[in-house]
TORMILUM-82878 format. One line per 8 residues: number of its first residue (from 1); for each residue x, y, z of C-alpha. Coordinates in steps of 0.1 Angstrom, whole numbers, padded with zeros to 4 digits, m for minus. Layout:
NUM> X:Y:Z; ...
//
This chain:
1> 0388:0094:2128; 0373:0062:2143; 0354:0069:2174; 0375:0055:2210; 0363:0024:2221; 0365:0023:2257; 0348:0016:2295; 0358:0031:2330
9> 0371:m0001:2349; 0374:m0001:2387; 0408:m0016:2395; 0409:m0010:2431; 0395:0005:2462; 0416:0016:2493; 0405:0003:2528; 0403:0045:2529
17> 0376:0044:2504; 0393:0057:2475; 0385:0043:2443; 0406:0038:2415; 0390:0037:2380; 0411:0029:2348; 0395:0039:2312; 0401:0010:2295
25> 0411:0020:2253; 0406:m0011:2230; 0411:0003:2195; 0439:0034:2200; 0474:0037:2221; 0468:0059:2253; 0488:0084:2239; 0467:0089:2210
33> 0436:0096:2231; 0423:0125:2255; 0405:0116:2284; 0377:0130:2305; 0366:0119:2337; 0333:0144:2346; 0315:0143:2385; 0270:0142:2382
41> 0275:0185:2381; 0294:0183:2344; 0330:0193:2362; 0362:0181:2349; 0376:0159:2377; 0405:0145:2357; 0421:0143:2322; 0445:0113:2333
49> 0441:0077:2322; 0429:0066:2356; 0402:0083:2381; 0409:0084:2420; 0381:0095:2438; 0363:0096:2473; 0334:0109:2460; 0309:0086:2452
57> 0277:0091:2428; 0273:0093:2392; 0302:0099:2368; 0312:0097:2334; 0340:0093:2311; 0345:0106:2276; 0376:0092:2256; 0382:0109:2222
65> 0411:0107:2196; 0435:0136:2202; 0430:0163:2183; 0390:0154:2176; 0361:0172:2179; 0338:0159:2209; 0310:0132:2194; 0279:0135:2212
73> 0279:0095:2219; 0312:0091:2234; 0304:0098:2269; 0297:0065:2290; 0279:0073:2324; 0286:0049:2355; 0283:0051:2392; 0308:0052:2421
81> 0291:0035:2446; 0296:0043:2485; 0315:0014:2498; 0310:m0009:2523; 0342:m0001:2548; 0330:m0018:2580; 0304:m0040:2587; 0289:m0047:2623
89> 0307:m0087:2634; 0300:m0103:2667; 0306:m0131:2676; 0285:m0157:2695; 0300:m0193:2714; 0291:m0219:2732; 0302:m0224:2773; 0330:m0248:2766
97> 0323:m0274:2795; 0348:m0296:2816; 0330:m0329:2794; 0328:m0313:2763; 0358:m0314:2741; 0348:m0285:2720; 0326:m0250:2717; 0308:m0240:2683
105> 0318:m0201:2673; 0299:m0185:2654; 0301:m0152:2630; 0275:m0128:2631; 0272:m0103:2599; 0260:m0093:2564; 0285:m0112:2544; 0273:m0094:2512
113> 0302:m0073:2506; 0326:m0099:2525; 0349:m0120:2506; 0372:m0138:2533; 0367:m0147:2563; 0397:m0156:2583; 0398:m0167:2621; 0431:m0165:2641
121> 0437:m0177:2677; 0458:m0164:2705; 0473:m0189:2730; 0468:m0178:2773; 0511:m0175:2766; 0501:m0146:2738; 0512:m0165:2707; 0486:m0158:2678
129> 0486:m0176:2646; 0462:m0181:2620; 0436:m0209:2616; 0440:m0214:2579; 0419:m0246:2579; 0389:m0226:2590; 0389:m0199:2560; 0359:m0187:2545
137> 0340:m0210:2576; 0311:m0189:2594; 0311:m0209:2619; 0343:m0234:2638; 0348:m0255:2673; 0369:m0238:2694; 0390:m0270:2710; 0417:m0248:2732
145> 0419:m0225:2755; 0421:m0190:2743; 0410:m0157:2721; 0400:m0166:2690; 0395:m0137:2663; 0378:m0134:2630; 0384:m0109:2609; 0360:m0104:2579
153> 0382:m0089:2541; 0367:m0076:2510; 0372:m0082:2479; 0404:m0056:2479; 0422:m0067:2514; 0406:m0047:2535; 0393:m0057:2568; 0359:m0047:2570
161> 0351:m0068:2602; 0367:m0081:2631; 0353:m0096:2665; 0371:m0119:2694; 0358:m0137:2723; 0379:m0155:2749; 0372:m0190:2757; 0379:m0206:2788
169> 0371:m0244:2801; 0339:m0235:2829; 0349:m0251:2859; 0311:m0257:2869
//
């Protein structure tokens, strides 16, 4: 039989940390395949198509046609890496001054493993709605009165970061 060709894919990561990797097939129908998903010790962790895991290290994944005897070049070795679930945010402003008509706010954090940034702001009534013209902005002018939020999202939804800060007109 022609040997499987195939790859583990990641296709998502929970904002628990749980990964979920797909073995993609390109030459046989799933059905006509066996999978096996191995952790760095050698042990079965799962014969399904897919991998969830929150384990992290090195794995590999051997895909043969059913029925087959093992080849000794169809394993493919990859590496669940420990993910990035929260990242320290602060957030430093500006004294918003009775002549000034705005206060710079600015995000501080490792952005590496960030990929939106998305500020909201919260009214002194308590109405909160999203600042879409500021997304994926490090730094904005706060203009109003208020709490204004940003909340930092990876690549799969999750928020990784989040800081507020109140702003209030000095009266000095």
């Amino acid at each position: 039989k022609q040997p499987v060709l195939f790859q583990p894919a990641l296709v998502d990561l929970s904002c628990d940390g749980t990964y979920t990797y797909l073995a993609q097939v390109n030459n046989y129908a799933l059905t006509e395949v066996d999978f096996i998903w191995r952790n760095s010790a050698g042990v079965v962790v799962s014969t399904n198509g897919d991998l969830l895991t929150n384990t992290y290290g090195e794995f590999s994944l051997e895909v043969q046609p059913k029925g087959s005897l093992s080849c000794s070049d169809s394993t493919v070795p990859f590496t669940i890496p420990v993910p990035v679930l929260e990242v320290s945010t602060s957030l430093l402003s500006e004294t918003l001054c009775p002549d000034q008509p705005d206060a710079a706010l600015k995000v501080n954090a490792n952005f590496e493993s960030v990929q939106t940034i998305q500020w909201w702001y919260t009214d002194l009534s308590n109405n909160t709605s999203q600042l879409a013209q500021f997304t994926d902005r490090e730094e904005i002018l706060a203009t109003q009165e208020g709490t204004y939020e940003v909340r930092l999202i990876n690549s799969f939804g999750c928020v990784i970061g989040r800081a507020n800060q109140l702003v209030i007109r000095s009266t000095d």
